[in-house]
Structure formats: structure tokens, C-alpha cells
C-alpha positions as CSV (number, residue, x, y, z in Angstrom):
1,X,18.1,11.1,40.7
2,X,14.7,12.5,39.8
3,X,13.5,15.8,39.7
4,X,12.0,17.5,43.2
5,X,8.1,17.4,42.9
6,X,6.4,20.9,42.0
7,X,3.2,18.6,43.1
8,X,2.4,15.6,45.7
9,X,-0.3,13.8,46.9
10,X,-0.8,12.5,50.5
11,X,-2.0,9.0,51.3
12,X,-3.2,9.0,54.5
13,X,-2.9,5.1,56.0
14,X,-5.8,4.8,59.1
15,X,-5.5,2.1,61.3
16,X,-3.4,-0.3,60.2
17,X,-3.6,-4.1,61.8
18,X,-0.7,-3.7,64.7
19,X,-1.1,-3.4,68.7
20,X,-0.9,0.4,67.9
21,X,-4.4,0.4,70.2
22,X,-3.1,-0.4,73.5
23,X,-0.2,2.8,73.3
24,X,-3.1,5.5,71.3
25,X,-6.9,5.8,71.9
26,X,-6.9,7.9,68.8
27,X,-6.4,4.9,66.4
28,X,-9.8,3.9,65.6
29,X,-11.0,0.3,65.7
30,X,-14.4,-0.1,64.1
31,X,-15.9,0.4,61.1
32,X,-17.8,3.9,62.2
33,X,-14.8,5.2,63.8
34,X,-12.3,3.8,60.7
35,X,-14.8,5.7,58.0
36,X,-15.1,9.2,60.4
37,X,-11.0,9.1,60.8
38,X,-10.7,8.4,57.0
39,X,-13.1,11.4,55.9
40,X,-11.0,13.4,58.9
41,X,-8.1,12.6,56.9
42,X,-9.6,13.7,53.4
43,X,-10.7,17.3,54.6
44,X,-7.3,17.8,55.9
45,X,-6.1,17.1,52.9
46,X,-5.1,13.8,51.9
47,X,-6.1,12.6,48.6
48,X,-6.2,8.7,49.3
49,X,-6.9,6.6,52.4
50,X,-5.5,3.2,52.7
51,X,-7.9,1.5,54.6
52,X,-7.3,-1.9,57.1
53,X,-10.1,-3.2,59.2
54,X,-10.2,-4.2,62.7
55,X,-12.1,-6.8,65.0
56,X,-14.1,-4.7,67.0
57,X,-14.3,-6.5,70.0
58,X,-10.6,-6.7,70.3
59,X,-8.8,-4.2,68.5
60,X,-6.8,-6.6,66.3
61,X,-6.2,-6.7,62.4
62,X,-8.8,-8.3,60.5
63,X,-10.0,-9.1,57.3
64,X,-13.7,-10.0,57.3
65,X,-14.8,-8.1,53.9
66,X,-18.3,-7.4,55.7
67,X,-16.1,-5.0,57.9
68,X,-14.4,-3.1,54.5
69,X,-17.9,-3.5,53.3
70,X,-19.4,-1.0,56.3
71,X,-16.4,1.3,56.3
72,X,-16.1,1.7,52.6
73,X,-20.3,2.3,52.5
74,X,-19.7,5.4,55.0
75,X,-16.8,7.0,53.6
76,X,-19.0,6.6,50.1
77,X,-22.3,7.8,51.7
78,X,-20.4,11.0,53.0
79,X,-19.8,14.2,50.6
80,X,-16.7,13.9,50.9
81,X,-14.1,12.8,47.9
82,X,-11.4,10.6,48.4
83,X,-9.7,7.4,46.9
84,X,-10.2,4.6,48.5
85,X,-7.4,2.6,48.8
86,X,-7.7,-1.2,50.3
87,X,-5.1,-3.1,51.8
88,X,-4.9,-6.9,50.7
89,X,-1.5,-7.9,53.1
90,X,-4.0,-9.6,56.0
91,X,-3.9,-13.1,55.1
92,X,-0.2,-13.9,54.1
93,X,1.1,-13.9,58.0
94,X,3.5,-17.4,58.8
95,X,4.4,-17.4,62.8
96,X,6.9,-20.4,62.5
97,X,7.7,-22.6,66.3
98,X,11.0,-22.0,68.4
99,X,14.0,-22.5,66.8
100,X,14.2,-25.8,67.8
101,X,10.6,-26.7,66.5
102,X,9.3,-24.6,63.9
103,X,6.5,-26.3,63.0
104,X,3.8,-27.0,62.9
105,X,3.1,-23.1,62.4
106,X,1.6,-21.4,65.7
107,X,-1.3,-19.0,66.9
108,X,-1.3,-16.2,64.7
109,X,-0.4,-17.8,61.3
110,X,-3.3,-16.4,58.7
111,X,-2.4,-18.0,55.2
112,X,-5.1,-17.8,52.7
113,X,-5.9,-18.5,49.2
114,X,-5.6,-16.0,46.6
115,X,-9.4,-15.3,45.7
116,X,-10.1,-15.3,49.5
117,X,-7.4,-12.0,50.0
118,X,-9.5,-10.7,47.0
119,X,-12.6,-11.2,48.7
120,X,-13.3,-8.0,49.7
121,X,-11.9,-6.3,46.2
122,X,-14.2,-8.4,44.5
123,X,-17.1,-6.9,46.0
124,X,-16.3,-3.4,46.9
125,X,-13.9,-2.4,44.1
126,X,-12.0,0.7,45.4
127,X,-9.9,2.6,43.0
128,X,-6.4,1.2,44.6
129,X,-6.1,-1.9,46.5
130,X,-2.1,-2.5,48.3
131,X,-0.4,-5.7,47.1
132,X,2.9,-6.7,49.1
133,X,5.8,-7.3,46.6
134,X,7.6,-9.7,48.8
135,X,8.3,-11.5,51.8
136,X,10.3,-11.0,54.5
137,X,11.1,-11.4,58.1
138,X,8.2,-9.1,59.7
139,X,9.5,-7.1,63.3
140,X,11.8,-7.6,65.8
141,X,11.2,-10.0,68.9
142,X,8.8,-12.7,67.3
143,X,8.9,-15.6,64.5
144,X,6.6,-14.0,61.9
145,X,7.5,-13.7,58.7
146,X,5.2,-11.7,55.9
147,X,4.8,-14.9,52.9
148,X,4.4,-13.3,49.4
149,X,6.3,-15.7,47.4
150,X,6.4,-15.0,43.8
151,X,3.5,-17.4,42.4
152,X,1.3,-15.7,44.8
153,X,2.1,-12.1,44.0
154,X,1.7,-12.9,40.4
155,X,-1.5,-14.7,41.1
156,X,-3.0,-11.6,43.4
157,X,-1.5,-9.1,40.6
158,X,-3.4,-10.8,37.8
159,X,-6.7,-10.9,39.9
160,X,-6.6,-7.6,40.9
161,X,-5.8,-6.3,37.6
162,X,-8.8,-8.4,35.9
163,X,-11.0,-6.6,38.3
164,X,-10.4,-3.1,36.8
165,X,-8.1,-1.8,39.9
166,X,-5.2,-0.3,40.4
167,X,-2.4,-1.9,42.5
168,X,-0.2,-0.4,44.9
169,X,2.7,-2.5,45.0
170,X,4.5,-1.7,48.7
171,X,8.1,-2.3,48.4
172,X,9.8,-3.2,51.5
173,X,13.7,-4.0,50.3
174,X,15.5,-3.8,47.2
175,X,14.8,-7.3,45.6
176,X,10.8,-6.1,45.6
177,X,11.7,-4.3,43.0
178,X,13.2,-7.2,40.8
179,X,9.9,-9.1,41.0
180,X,8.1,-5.2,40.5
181,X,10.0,-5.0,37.0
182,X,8.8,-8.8,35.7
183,X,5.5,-7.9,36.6
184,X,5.4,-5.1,34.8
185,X,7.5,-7.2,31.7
186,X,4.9,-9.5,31.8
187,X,1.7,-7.2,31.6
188,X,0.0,-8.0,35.0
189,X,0.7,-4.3,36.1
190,X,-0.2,-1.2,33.6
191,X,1.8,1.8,33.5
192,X,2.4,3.7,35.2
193,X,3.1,1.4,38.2
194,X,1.9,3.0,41.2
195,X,4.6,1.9,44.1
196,X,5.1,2.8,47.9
197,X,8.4,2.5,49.2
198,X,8.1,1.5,52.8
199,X,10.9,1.9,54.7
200,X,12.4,1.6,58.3
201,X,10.4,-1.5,59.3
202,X,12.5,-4.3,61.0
203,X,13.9,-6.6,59.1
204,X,13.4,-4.6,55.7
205,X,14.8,-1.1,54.3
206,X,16.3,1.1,56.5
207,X,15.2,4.6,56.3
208,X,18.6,6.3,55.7
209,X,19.2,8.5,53.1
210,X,21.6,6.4,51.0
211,X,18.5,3.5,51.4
212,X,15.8,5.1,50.0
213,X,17.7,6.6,47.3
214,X,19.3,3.9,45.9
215,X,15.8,2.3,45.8
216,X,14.7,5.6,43.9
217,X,17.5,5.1,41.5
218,X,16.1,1.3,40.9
219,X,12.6,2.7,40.1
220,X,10.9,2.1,36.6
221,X,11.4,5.4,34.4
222,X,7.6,6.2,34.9
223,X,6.9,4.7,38.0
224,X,4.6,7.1,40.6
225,X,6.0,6.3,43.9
226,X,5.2,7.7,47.7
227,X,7.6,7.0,50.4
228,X,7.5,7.3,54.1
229,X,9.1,5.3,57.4
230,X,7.5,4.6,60.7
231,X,7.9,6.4,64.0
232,X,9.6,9.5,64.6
233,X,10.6,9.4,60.9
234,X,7.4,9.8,59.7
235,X,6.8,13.7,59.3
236,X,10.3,14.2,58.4
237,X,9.6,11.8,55.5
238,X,6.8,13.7,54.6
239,X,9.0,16.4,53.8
240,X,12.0,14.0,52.2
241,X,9.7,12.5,49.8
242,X,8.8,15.2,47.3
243,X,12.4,16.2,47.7
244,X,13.1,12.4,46.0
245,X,10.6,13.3,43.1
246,X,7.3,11.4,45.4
247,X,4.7,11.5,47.1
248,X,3.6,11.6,50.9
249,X,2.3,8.7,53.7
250,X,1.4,9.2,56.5
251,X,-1.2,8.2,59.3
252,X,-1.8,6.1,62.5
253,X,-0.8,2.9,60.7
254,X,2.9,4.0,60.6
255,X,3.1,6.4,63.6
256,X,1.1,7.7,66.6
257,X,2.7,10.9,67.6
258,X,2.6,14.5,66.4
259,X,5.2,15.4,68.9
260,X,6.9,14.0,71.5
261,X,4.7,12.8,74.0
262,X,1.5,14.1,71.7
263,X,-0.7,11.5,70.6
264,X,-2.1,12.4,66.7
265,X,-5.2,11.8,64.8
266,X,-5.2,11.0,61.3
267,X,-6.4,14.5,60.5
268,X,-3.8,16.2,62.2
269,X,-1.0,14.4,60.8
270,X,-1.9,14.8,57.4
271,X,-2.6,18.6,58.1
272,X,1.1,19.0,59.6
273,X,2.6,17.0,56.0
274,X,0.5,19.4,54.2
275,X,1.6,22.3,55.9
276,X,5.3,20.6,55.0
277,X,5.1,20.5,51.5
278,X,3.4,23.6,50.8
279,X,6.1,25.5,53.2
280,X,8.3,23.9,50.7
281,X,6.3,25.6,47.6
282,X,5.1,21.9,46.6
283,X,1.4,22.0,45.6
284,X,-0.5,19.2,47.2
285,X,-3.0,18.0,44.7
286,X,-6.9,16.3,45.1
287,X,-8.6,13.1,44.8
288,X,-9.8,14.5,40.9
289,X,-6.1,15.3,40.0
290,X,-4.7,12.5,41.5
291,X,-6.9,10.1,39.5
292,X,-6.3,11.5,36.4
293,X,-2.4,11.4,37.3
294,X,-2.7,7.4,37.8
295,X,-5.2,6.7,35.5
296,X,-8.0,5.4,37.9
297,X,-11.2,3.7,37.4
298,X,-13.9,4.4,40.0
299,X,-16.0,1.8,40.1
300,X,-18.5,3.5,42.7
């Protein structure tokens, strides 16, 4: 086991790409309302925001980089300081045909090449962009499964590493972190590896205790890792994770409540996970810290 952290940073994730619209009006859909809930976030303490777009008309994920490009512009214009922190999952989603037909694949399969997933890295070049380690069946009740087969993780981790930026590699079940390791053998992710262990999302990790520790013990020896779980479990993993020797998640992405029956903003989750860890004696560091800590490059 590691060490309990004596410091933590909070990643605060804003939107997300799920139907969490149609249960919270707080989740915000376009680009003005993604940017104000982001710098929301950062004055209440979070040191990064990992940042999905959505179709404004609709509500739904997307991943048209003119989209990042008017979100990350705001948060950037503001006088606010945060690390930015851009998702690159949209893109890999496989919804496979009944049982008895699975394909052709059906509405809602998104499979795209490796430079256009980049697309939007390429251009805006945030500190930290996410990059899923893995595939696996994604949520109960429907045929999709998250595609990330090896070839293409290597592929995204090369790109994004020639482009000067950090990865985030988000770890979803214990064999993630088999792939994590040759990756880091093979030079396409520097050291420290920065890793978020996501847990509790059907069909991948449970969030049980014995769970996300044995994936602790599995870590690299100087890995930086957060750690959080959806739902209810979200603030009580806010307080588990420096516990575990990490860092905090939370946000709207992963969970829309503050309480039972309360909806939550961004800003008031990551104020109550602050208010965790400090209660706990655990200093919650800034964006400045936090980059020197990881070893960032910012680009803007």
C-alpha cells in the first residue's frame, strides 16, 4: 500500500457525453455554459477540468473540435487558472446488432481514425488530454462496447505524446494496467504516468474496497493516480482516495447529486471534496503546484 497523501489535487470532470441532461438541468450543454461551469469549478477549488463537449441542439456527446475550440478559448480568456484537461474517448463507441445479428454495427457506432480523435489536441493543445487504456463492454441494458484495441491506444499514445501533452490514461479494469506498463516500457508515456482509476462503471471495476486497492497495489512505483466511482460513491471517494495515496474526481460527468434528492453544480461538488480532504488535514494543492508535480507543458 502507499502512503496516505499529505497533498491532493481535484479534477473536476464537467459534462461528460451521457443522457445525464434529461435527469439534471445543472449539467451544462454548450460551449458558454461548459467554459462558466469549468471556471465555477476552478474557484471552488479544483485544479484541473476534464472537459467533453456537447451538441447543442440536443444535449448529446460530441466531438466537433470547433466546440473544444470555443470552450477552451473562454476558460483561457477568463482570469482564472486551471489545467485544461481534454477528453479524447468520443470516437471509439461500437453499438453491435441483436444477438442474433450483430452486424452490420447500428445507430450510435462513432469509430474514427486516430488523427481525427486528435483533432481537436492538435489544434488546441491543453496541458492533459484523457486516453482510454482499453476496451470493454460499456453500461448495462445496451450493445455498446468502448473499442480501444491495443494498436490504437499505442497509435493515440504516440500522437499525443509527439504533440508535447500529457496523457491521462483512465483505467477501467485490471488488464488496463498490463497495456499501461508496455507503454510505458516502450517510451510512448514519460514518467511519471499520470493515471485515473475509474471505477464502478458497468461492466468494468467495481468500486469495492478490495477493487480499487488491488489496482493500487498494480500501479507503477511512480505513477500519479486519482481515483473516483460514479453515483452515490462519488463524494465518499473523494475522501477514499487520498486515503489510497491519490488524488480526487469529481463532477457532473460521474454524478449529479450533492445529496439525496439535491441536484449539484460542478462548483459545489468540488467545494464539498475540498472541504473532505482538508477536514482530513490533506492540503489541496493549485493548478501552479499541480503542474510542476506532473511535469506539464502549457502550450497556451
Amino acid at each position: 500500500m502507499r502512503p496516505f497523501s499529505t497533498a491532493t489535487f481535484i479534477t473536476c470532470a464537467v459534462t461528460g457525453s451521457g443522457d445525464s441532461t434529461g435527469v439534471s438541468d445543472k449539467v451544462p450543454v454548450t460551449p458558454e455554459q461548459i467554459a462558466a461551469s469549468a471556471i465555477e469549478a476552478a474557484q471552488a477549488g479544483a485544479a484541473i477540468v476534464h472537459i467533453h463537449v456537447r451538441d447543442p441542439e440536443t444535449g448529446k456527446g460530441a466531438r466537433a473540435p470547433h466546440l473544444y475550440r470555443e470552450v477552451v478559448e473562454r476558460i483561457r480568456a477568463s482570469s482564472v487558472d486551471v489545467i485544461l484537461n481534454l477528453t479524447t474517448g468520443m470516437g471509439g463507441d461500437l453499438v453491435l446488432g441483436a444477438a442474433d445479428s450483430p452486424l452490420p454495427p447500428v445507430v450510435g457506432t462513432d469509430m474514427a481514425p486516430v488523427a481525427e480523435r486528435l483533432e481537436h489536441i492538435a489544434e488546441l493543445r491543453p496541458e492533459i488530454c484523457t486516453l482510454d487504456a482499453g476496451t470493454m463492454n460499456f453500461a448495462a441494458g445496451g450493445e455498446y462496447i468502448m473499442v480501444n484495441t491495443p494498436g490504437m491506444v499505442r497509435a493515440m499514445a504516440r500522437g499525443i505524446k509527439d504533440l508535447g501533452v500529457r496523457p491521462e490514461m483512465e483505467i477501467f479494469d485490471t488488464g488496463d494496467l498490463v497495456l499501461v506498463k508496455e507503454l510505458i516500457g516502450e517510451g510512448l508515456i514519460d514518467s511519471p504516468a499520470m493515471l485515473q482509476l475509474c471505477m464502478g462503471i458497468p461492466y468494468g471495476a467495481p468500486n469495492d474496497l478490495g477493487t480499487v486497492t488491488a489496482l493500487v497495489n498494480q500501479l507503477p512505483d511512480d505513477a500519479i493516480f486519482s481515483a473516483f466511482s460514479i453515483g452515490r460513491f462519488q463524494l465518499p471517494y473523494a475522501a477514499l482516495a487520498p486515503l489510497l495515496g491519490g488524488n480526487i474526481r469529481v463532477g457532473l460527468e460521474d454524478n449529479v447529486y450533492l445529496s439525496r434528492g439535491e441536484l449539484a453544480s460542478n462548483g459545489q461538488l468540488v467545494d464539498r471534496a475540498r472541504t473532505l480532504a482538508e477536514a482530513m488535514n490533506v492540503r489541496v494543492m493549485g493548478p501552479a503546484e499541480v503542474r510542476e508535480t506532473l511535469g506539464l507543458v502549457r502550450h497556451a
